[in-house]
C-alpha positions, 0 to 999 in steps of 0.5 A: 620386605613389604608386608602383603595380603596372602591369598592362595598357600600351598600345602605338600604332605595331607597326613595326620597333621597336614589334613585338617589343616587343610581345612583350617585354611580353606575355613579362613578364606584362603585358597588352598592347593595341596600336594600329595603322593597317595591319589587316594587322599583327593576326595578327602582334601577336596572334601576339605575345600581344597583343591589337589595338584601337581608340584609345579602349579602348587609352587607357581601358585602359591604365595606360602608354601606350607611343607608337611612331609615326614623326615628330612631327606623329605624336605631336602628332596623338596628343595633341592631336587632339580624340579623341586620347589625352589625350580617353579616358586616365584621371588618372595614365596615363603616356605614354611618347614612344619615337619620336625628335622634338624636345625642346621638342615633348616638353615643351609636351606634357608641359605640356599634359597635366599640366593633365590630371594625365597623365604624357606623359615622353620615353623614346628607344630605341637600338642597332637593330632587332637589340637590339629583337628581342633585347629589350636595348635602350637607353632614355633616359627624361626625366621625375619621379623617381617617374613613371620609377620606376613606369615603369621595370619597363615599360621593362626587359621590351625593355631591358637598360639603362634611363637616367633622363637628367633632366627632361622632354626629356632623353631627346629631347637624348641619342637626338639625341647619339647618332644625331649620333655614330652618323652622323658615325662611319658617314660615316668608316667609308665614306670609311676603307674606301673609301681601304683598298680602292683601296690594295687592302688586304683590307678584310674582314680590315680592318674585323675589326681594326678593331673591336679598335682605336682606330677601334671603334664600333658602326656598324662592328660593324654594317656592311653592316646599317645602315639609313639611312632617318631619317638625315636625319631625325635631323640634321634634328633634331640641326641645329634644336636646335642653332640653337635653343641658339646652339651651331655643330656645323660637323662635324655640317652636312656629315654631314647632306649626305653622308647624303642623298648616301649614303642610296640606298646598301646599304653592302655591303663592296664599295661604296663612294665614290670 
């Protein structure tokens, strides 16, 4: 394929992440057309420098397309609804699926689209809703060579670090590595303060030294901050693939339990499990 300047991208889906890469875009001198569902987000995302529009001219319009929405059947409904996408875009769009789901949903879609010679790829975002705001995401992108090489400037406008992670899924398999470690480390974090502190031990002054010891890892850094809301949601993920390709992931089972027992919690230092 060759390489070409992209001018105008696309987004669907202006929430918690989608939103301020809205502007991360527009920054960069890209033209950028968003689609979203509740009306009252237009003068936000007008405020960012975009414009908002229907799905249609978004998709007639758009040389990437970058797919915000929550969950799976959300990105399937996208593709494969009869006035979905792949009904308005032109040969050669790339579709770029940031919303965490399944890698096999990724590839009969990639499949799929290719009949249309559309380029649906995989490219996952990580490290939160502050590296989103601050335009340093992580992003793992799945896909050709060179549809990943056209797509990548695109990317690079809300992260500091852009990863081709290899074919078509990939980077559905590295965001699902990544939340199962993030969530087995927030699950120790809680039980290893909670143990300090009934042994009375400063645990403000703890979790500071802890950051500079063997115990560091990134929800430790961002305690008392750390959503929880798809945590089940992403070992849901995490355990389907592993059943899928026979491998047991035993540590990973209970820390999908203990997530759906801690998600009600604010994770404040001073609450904690007995």
């Amino acid at each position: 394929m060759k390489e070409t300047s992209v001018k105008t991208v696309g987004l669907i889906g202006a929430g918690r992440m989608g939103m301020p890469i809205i502007g991360h875009l527009a920054r960069a001198g890209f033209r950028v057309l968003v689609s979203e569902r509740q009306a009252e987000r237009r003068a936000d995302i007008e405020s960012r420098g975009a414009a908002m529009v229907e799905l249609t001219p978004l998709a007639q319009a758009s040389e990437v397309i970058l797919i915000c929405v929550g969950f799976d059947n959300e990105v399937r409904e996208l593709l494969q609804a009869e006035e979905g996408l792949l009904a308005s875009v032109k040969p050669g769009t790339i579709i770029a699926v940031l919303s965490t789901i399944h890698p096999k949903t990724m590839q009969e879609l990639a499949t799929h689209a290719a009949q249309q010679g559309v380029f649906v790829v995989d490219s996952t975002v990580c490290r939160g809703g502050r590296a989103a705001d601050d335009g340093t995401l992580l992003s793992f992108v799945g896909g050709d060579k060179d549809v990943v090489a056209r797509l990548t400037p695109v990317l690079s406008a809300y992260s500091s670090d852009v990863v081709h992670s290899g074919d078509i899924g990939t980077a559905q398999a590295s965001k699902a590595a990544n939340n199962l470690i993030l969530w087995a480390c927030l699950v120790a974090n809680h039980e290893g303060l909670a143990l300090a502190q009934r042994y009375n031990v400063n645990v403000d002054a703890l979790r500071t030294a802890l950051m500079t010891s063997s115990a560091t890892n990134g929800a430790l850094g961002n305690w008392g901050n750390q959503s929880m809301a798809w945590a089940q949601d992403d070992m849901a993920i995490v355990a389907e693939m592993a059943e899928e390709c026979g491998i047991s992931l035993p540590q990973s089972g209970l820390v999908r339990e203990i997530c759906r027992t801690l998600k009600p919690r604010r994770y404040q230092l001073d609450q904690y499990g007995a």
